[in-house]
Structures are given as C-alpha cells and as structure tokens.
N, C-alpha and C positions, 0 to 999 in steps of 0.2 A: 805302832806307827811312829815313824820320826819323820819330822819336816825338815827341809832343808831347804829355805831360801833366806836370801840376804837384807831382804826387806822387813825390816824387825816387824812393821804394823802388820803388812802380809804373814808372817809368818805365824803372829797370835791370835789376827783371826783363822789363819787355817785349820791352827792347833783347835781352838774353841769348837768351830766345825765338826772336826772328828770327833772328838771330845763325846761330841753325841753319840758315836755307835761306836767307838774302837779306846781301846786305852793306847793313847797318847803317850811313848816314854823320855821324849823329847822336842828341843825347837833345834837346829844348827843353823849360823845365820855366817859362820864362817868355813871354808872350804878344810883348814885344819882340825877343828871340831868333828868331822862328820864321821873318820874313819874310826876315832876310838870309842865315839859313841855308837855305830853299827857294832863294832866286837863287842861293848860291855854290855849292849840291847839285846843285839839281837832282833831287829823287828821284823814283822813279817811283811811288811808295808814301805814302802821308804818314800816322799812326794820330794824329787828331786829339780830344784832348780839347775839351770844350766850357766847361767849368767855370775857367779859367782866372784866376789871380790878381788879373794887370791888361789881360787882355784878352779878348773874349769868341771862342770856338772858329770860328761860324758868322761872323761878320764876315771872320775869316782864314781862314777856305774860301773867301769871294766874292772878297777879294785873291789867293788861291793860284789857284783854278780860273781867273780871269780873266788872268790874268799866264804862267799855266803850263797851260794846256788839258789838257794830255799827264800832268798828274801827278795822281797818282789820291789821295784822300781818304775814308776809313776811320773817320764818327767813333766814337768807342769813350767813353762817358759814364757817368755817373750818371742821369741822364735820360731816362726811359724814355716818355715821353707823344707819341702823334699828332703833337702842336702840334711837338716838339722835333724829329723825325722829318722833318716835313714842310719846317722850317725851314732842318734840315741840305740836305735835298735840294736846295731851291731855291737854298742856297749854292754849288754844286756839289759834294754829298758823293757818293760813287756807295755807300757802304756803310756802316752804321747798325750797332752795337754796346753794348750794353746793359750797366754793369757789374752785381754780379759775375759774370763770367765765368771760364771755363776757359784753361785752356794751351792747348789741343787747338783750342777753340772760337775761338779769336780767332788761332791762325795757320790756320788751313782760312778764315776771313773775310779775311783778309787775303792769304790766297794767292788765293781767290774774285778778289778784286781787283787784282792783281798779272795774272792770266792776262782781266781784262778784264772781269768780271761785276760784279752788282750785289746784294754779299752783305747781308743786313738778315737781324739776329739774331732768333729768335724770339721772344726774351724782350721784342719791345716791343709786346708784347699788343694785336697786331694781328692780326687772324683773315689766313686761309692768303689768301682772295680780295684782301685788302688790301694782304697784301707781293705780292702778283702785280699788283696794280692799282699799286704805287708803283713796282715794278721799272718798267712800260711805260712809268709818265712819265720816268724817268731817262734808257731810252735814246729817247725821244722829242725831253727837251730835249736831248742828246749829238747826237741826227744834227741837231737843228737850226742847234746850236751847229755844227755841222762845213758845216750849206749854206752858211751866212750865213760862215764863215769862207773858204770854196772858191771866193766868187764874184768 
C-alpha cells in the first residue's frame, strides 16, 4: 500500500489504518514523490489523492495504471462530483472515495480493492443505478486493457 495525500496528519493516520491489515510501504504527501516511489514499491494498493500541491491526482493515476497495470488505485478526495468520478475512472482509478469519511469506511474500500473490486463510495451522490453503471465500465475498460495487452 502507498498513500498519497498532502495532508501530512491525514496521511499518517491513513497509513496507521492500513497498517492494521496490509503492509504499508510508504506515505507521499508530494506529487513528485509518488512516481518513484510506485517504481521502487511497487504496491498493489495505491489511496490516491486528487488535490495535490504540485501535481494533479488523475494525471498520476494515467502514469501509475499505464506503467504498472497490476497496481490498483483508490482515489480518496475532496471531490465529490460525476465530472471528478468519471475523470478518475478514465485515469485508471478502479475505486472512488469521497472525503469526509470514516475509519471503517475507507479500509472496507480499500480492502474492496485489494481483493479486486471496484469500490465507489456512496457519498458521490450518484444514485445506486449509476455506481452499477460505472462499475461495468471499469471492468469493461480492465478486460480490454488485459486483450489488447494478451495479444
């Protein structure tokens, strides 16, 4: 797991959080930090912030999912709109996370994503048929990403 948000108190209690069920192999709290720490980690996890100092979240979800296929992205934001949602997905986020949130709520999301699913919190005031409609395009673009990478 690597966290990445810019909020240093946020970020070590999230880290503590996991801590409890997943090894934790770092914090990034700056948008430069994040990419050498995905290459040198590797995590299978990654809780991406979007809000980022000097870099923006979604830009480094299309560098991480494109460089690292296999490592999953969880973003967890301030921003809670369709547009932000839609944007993450297309970055390859596979799970969507709405601040403020819970303890409870953001390690069941992040374990959602850890065992392979595609968790999107309800807090982003998307009706039930909607996070069912976005789920299907997630693993839509995933198996397509996986022909196109198989042939």
């Amino acid at each position: 797991m690597l966290v990445v948000e810019d909020d240093s108190t946020l970020a070590e209690l999230l880290a503590r959080l996991l801590e409890l069920k997943f090894d934790v192999v770092g914090i990034a709290s700056r948008g430069n930090d994040v990419l050498p720490m995905v290459r040198r980690h590797r995590p299978d996890v990654i809780t991406m912030d979007l809000g980022l100092t000097d870099a923006d979240g979604t830009d480094l979800t299309t560098i991480i999912t494109r460089e690292h296929p296999s490592s999953r992205v969880v973003m967890a934001t301030a921003r809670s709109g369709r547009r932000d949602l839609m944007r993450g997905l297309a970055a390859g986020a596979v799970g969507f996370l709405t601040k403020p949130f819970s303890g409870d709520e953001f390690l069941a999301t992040v374990e959602e994503a850890a065992r392979g699913g595609f968790p999107i919190a309800a807090q982003t005031h998307l009706s039930a048929e909607e996070i069912i409609e976005t789920q299907e395009l997630i693993v839509e673009k995933i198996n397509l990403r996986n022909a196109i990478e198989n042939r």
